[in-house]
N, C-alpha and C positions, 0 to 999 in steps of 0.2 A: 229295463234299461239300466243295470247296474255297475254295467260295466263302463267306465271312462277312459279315453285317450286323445290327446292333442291331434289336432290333425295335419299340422306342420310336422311333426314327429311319423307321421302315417306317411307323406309325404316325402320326408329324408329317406325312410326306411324304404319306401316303394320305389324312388332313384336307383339306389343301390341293388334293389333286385332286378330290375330292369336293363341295369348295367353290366349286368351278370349274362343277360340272355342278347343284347344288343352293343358291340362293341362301334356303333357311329351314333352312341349317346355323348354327349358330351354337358358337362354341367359348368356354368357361369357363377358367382357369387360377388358380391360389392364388401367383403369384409365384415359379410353377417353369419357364416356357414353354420357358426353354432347357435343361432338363434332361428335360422330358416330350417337346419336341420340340415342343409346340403353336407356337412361335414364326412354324415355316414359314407357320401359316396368318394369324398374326397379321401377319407381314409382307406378306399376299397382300390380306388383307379387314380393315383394324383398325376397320372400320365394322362386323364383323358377332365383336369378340375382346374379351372383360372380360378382366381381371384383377383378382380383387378381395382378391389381397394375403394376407398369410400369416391366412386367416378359411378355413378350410374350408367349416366348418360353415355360413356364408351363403350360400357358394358355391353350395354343395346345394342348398338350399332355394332360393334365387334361381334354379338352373337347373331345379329343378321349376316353377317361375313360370311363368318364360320356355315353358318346354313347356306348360303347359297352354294359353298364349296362340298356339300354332301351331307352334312350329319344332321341330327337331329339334338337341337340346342336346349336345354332349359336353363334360363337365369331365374335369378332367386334373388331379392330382396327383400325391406318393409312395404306393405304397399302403399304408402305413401310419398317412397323415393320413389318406388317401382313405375308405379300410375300416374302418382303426383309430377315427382324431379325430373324423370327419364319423358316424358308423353310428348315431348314433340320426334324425340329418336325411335320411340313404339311407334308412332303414325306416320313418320316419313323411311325409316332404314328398315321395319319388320313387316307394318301393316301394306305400305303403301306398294311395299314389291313381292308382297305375302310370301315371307322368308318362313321358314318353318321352324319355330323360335317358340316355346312354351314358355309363358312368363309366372311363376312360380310365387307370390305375393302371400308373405305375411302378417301379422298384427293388423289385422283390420279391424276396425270397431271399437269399442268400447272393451269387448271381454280382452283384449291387450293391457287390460287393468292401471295397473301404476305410469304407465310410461304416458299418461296423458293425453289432452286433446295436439299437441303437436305431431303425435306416433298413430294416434289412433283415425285410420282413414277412413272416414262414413260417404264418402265420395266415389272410391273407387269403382266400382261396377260399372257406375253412371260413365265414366271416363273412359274406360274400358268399353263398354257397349257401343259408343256411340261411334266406336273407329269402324270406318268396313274393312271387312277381310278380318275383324276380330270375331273369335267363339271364347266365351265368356262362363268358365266354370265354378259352382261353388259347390261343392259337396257339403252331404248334412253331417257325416261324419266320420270315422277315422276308416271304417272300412268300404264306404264308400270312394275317399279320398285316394286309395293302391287303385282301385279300378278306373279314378277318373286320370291318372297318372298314365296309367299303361295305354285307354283308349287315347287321350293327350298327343302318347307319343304316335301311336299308328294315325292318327287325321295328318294329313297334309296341311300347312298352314298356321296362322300364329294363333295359340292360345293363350288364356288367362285363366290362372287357377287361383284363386282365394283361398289362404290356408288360415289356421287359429291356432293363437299360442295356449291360451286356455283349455285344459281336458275339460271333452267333453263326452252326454252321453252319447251312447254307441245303441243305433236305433237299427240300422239297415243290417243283412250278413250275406252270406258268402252266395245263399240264392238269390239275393236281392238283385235285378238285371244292370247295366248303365249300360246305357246308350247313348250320345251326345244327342241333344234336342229332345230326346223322347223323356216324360217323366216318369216317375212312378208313384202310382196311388198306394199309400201304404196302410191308411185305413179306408173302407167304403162306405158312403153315407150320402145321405136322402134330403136332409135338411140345409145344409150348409156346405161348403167346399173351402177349406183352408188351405191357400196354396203359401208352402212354406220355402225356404233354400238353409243351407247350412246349419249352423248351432242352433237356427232356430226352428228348423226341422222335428227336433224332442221335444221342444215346447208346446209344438204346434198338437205330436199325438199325447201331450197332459191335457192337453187344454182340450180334446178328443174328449177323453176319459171323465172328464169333470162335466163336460155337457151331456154326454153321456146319463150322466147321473140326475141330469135334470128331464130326462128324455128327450135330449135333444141328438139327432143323427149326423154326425159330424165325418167329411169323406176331406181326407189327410193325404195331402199332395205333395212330394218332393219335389220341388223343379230345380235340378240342382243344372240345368242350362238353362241363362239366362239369354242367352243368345248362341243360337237360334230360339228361340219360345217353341214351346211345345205350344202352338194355338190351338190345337185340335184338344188337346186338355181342356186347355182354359176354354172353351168354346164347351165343351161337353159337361163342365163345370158349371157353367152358368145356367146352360138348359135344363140338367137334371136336377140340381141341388136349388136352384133360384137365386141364391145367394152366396157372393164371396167375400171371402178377407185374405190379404195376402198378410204374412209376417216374414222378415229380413233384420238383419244386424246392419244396417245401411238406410242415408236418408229415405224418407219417403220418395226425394226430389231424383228421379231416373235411375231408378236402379229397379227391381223386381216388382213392385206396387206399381210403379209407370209402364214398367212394361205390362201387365197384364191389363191395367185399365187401355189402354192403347187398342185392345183388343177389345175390349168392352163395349169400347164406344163405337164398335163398329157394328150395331146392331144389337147388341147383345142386351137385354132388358134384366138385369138383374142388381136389385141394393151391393155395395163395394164398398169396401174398409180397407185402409192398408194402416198396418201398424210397424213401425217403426222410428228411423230418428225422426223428429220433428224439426229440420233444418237447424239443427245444433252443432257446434263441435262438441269433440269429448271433453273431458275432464278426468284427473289420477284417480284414484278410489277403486277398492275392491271390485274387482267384475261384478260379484251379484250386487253389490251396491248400486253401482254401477249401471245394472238391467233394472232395477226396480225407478231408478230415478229418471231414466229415458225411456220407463214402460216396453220395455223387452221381454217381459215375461206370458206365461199362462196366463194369469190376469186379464191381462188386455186383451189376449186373443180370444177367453173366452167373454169378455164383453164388446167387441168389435162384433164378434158372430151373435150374439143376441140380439143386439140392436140392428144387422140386417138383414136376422132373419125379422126381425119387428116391423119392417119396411116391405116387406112382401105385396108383391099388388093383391 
């Protein structure tokens, strides 16, 4: 995993190819183009690129319009105007008449580093998830990111795409399958099941690697849709391996750890960990600073998975 790239930048870039092969694309921005990355496409087609300025909430509802009139819309902000500002016009102008509106959300988390707990959204997912008629994506990384783009635009319906202004590594490649809802195992193992989403997706196969070393059999799960849930994972996750830990760049509180315990509890008899924020906001500081002070890293994941596989009946 040497290789790094943001994956708002994977993002911009994947717009504009797509805009290449689909002329009832159409792309939204709120006066962030060069931070969400939409710019690329904006410089490609500015016949087919709003801007309609620091207005969220217009934005939405004008890109519900817009779709109901034929095209296929992605708006793009931070996620926390996105999620946050805009969620009564997501759930009532996109969600509630399931307009076909891709909502493109960047800087989520912590790795948005400096721009602080006011920019840094550890909520979104949860917010997101919980609309109906939402499918909720977060890819592990940049080349995952072009593929959940393209699938994105061919589904019917509003999506939500988490992107990261932080490069990161580059775990997945050009064989690696997406499918909305289906996940992908990218390491296989016996002892433990790590089901990971986005940046911390590469974490999750270090933290592989590291148990490994302990002999411990660590099976490394991308669930980069968070909704639909791949339950049949998670379900075949718990039966083979015994034990789970989910890791996410987002609260514990409804975001990917809720949603697989959700599943859990529904029969399913195996020790669970979720590592991520601990009901915190952010704070400015260095991303990896940043991951180590809200326990985002290998670390954690590999002592979350110790302790239940420790729990084993």
């Amino acid at each position: 995993m040497a290789e790094k790239k943001s994956t708002r930048i994977a993002y911009g870039e994947a717009l504009a190819k797509l805009g290449a092969v689909d002329d009832k694309v159409l792309v939204c921005d709120a006066d962030l183009a060069h931070a969400t990355m939409t710019a690329f496409f904006a410089d490609q087609y500015p016949d087919r690129f709003y801007n309609f300025g620091i207005a969220e909430g217009n934005m939405m509802t004008s890109s519900a319009a817009l779709a109901q009139s034929g095209y296929t819309v992605f708006a793009s902000t931070f996620a926390v105007f996105g999620a946050g500002r805009a969620f009564e016009q997501i759930r009532n102008a996109i969600c509630y008449s399931k307009a076909n509106v891709k909502i493109g959300c960047s800087h989520a988390g912590p790795s948005c580093g400096e721009d602080g707990g006011s920019h840094q959204a550890v909520e979104d997912i949860g917010l997101m998830r919980g609309l109906p008629n939402m499918t909720v994506l977060v890819p592990a990384d940049a080349a995952e990111m072009e593929k959940a783009v393209f699938a994105a635009a061919k589904f019917q319906g509003p999506v939500y795409i988490r992107t990261g202004r932080l490069p990161t590594d580059i775990c997945t490649d050009e064989s690696t399958p997406f499918e909305i809802g289906k996940a992908n195992v990218l390491r296989d193992g016996k002892d433990v099941a790590i089901i990971a989403c986005g940046i911390m997706v590469p974490q999750a196969i270090i933290a592989a690697d590291k148990l490994a070393e302990k002999g411990i059999s660590a099976r490394v799960i991308d669930m980069h849709t968070i909704k639909p849930l791949d339950v049949e994972a998670v379900k075949a996750a718990a039966k083979e391996c015994g034990a789970v830990v989910t890791a996410e760049e987002h609260s514990i509180i409804n975001g990917l750890g809720s949603a697989v315990a959700e599943v859990l509890a529904d029969g399913m008899n195996a020790p669970f960990e979720r590592v991520g924020i601990m009901d915190r906001f952010g704070q400015s500081g260095k991303p990896q600073k940043l991951f180590e002070a809200y326990g985002l890293t290998d670390k954690e994941i590999v002592e979350a998975s110790e302790r239940v596989i420790a729990r084993k009946a």
